[in-house]
C-alpha positions in Angstrom: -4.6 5.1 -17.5 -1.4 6.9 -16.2 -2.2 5.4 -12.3 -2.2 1.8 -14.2 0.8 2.7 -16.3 2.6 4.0 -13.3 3.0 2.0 -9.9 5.1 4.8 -8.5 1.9 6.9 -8.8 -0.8 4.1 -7.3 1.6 3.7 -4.8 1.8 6.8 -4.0 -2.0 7.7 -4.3 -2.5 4.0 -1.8 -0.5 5.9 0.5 -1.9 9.0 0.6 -5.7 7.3 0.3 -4.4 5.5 3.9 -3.1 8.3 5.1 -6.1 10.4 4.8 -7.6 7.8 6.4 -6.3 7.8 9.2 -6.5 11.8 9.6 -10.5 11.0 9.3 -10.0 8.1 11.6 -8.7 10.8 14.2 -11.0 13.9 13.2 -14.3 11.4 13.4 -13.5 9.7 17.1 -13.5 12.0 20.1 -10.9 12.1 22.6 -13.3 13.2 24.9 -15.8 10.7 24.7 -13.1 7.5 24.0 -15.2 6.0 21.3 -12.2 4.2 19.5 -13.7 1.3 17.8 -9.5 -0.1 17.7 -8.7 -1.3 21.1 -4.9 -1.8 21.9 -4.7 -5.6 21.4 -1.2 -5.9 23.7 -2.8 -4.5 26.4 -6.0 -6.8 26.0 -3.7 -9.9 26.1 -1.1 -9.0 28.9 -3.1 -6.4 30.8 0.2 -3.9 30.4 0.0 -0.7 27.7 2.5 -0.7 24.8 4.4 1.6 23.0 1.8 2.7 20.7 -1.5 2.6 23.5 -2.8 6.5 23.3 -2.3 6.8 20.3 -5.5 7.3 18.7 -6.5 9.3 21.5 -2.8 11.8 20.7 -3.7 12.3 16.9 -7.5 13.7 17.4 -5.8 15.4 20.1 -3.3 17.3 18.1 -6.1 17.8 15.3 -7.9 19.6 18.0 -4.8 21.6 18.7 -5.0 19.7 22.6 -0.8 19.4 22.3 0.1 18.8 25.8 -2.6 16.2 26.3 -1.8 14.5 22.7 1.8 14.1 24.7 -0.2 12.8 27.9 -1.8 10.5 26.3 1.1 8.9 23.9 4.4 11.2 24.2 5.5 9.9 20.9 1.8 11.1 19.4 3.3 14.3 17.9 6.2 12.7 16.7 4.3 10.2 14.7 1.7 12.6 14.0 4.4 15.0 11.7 5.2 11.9 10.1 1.6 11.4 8.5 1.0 14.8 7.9 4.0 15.2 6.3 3.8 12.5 4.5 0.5 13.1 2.6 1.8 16.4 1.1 4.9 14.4 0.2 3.1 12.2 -1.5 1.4 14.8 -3.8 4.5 16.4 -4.4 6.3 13.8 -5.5 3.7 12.4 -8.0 2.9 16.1 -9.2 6.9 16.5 -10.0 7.1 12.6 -11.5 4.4 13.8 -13.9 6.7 16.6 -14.7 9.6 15.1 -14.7 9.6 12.5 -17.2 13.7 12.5 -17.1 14.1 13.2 -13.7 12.2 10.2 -12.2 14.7 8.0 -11.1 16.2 10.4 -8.7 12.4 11.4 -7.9 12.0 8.7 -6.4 15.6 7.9 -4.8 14.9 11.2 -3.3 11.4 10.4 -2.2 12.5 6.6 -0.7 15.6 8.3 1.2 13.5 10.7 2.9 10.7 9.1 3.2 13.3 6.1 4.9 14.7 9.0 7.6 11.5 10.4 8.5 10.2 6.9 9.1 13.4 5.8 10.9 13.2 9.3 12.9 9.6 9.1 13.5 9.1 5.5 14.7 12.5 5.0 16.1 10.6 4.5 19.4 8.7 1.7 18.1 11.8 -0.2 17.1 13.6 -0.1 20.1 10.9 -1.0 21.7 10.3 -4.4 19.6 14.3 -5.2 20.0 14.0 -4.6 23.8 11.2 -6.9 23.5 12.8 -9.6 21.6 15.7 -9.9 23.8 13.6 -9.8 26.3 11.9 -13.3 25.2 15.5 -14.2 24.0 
């Protein structure tokens, strides 16, 4: 099959497979009732939130069109929320135009690492200073 034949493509359709995923993940759980079954394991062990604690609660949130408590709850929420959703239609688009594009696909997916690398670094930039900070920290 092409998916076989193609790990650019089952990559891509992994991706998009997790991706949906978690959009379920936040559509299913209610942010009103705070039936998460993933509990922040940071804050279990040292009793203090992290960088990513609301953040469950900020994506069904912003699926219920809630914005200013998705930023309550997680203020980089929305931020990481644009990077999912933006992904998943990436991730069609890119596979629909590598079909296409037989002699284009080497820059297809140049094109689709280098964006997909700035949205990433854009969208969890947070996250990693966070982890430095806290690795010097314990330095």
């Amino acid at each position: 099959s092409f998916i076989k034949e193609e790990p650019y493509i089952a990559v891509n359709l992994l991706l998009a497979l997790i991706i949906a995923g978690v959009l379920v993940y936040s559509l299913v759980f209610s942010p009103d009732k705070g039936d998460y079954p993933v509990a922040c394991v940071h804050e279990l062990l040292t009793g203090e939130p992290c960088v990513s604690c609301g953040l469950s609660h900020s994506f069904s949130l912003i699926l219920r069109g809630r914005f200013e408590e998705a930023f309550d709850w997680n203020p980089h929420g929305i931020r990481l929320f644009l990077f999912f959703s933006g992904q998943l239609p990436m991730r069609i688009l890119f596979s629909i135009l590598y079909f296409f594009l037989a002699d284009k696909r080497r820059s297809l997916v140049t094109i689709d690492i280098a964006l997909s690398l700035l949205f990433a670094l854009y969208s969890f930039w947070p996250f990693l200073v966070y982890i430095y900070r806290l690795f010097i920290s314990l330095a």
